[in-house]
N, C-alpha and C positions, 0 to 999 in steps of 0.2 A: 504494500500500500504506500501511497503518494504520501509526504509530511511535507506542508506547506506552510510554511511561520510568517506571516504577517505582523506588522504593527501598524500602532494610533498609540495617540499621547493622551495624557490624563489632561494636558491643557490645550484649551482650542488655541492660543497663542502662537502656544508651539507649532501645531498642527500645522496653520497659517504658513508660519515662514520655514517650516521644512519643505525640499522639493526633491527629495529622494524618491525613491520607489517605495509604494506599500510592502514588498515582498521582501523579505529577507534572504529566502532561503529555501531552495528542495533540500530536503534530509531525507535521506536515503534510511533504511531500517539501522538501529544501532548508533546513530548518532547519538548525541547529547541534546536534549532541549531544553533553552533557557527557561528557569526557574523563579518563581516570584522571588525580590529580593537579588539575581543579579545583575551585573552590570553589561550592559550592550555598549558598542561603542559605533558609532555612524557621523557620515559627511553630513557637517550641518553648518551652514553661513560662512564656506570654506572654511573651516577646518573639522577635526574629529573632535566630538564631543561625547562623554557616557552620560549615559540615560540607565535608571532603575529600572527593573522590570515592577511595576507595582501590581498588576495582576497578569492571569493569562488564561482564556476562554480557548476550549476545544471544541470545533467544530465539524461532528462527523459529516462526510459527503457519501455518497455512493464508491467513489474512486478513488476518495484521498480522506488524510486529517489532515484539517488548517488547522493553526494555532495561533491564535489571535494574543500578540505581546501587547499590553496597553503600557508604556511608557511615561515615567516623570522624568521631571530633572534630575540630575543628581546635585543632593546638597555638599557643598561642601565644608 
């Protein structure tokens, strides 16, 4: 089966001036999936920025699991 990792941000701000792709990622079986509480790291306002996982929804398909990263900032 398909694993499709998605994100969205916990702030619509964010959301706004990101202009990345929704998709993270195909995971192949046996990967690792980000976990609430890790850190992600993505191009963001040219440069790399980490982002918290603050939660993550699964969503069964026919053909795949998407897993929906919902994203904060990271405090520092």
């Amino acid at each position: 089966m398909k694993v499709i990792i998605e994100i969205e941000f916990s702030d619509e701000a964010l959301a706004a001036q990101y202009d990345g792709p929704n998709i993270l990622a195909v995971h192949e079986t046996g990967d690792p999936f980000p976990q609430g509480g890790d850190l992600i790291e993505l191009e963001f306002g040219g440069s790399v920025e980490r982002f918290r996982v603050d939660e993550r929804v699964l969503s069964f398909r026919t053909d795949s699991l998407h897993i929906i990263l919902i994203l904060e900032k990271r405090h520092t």
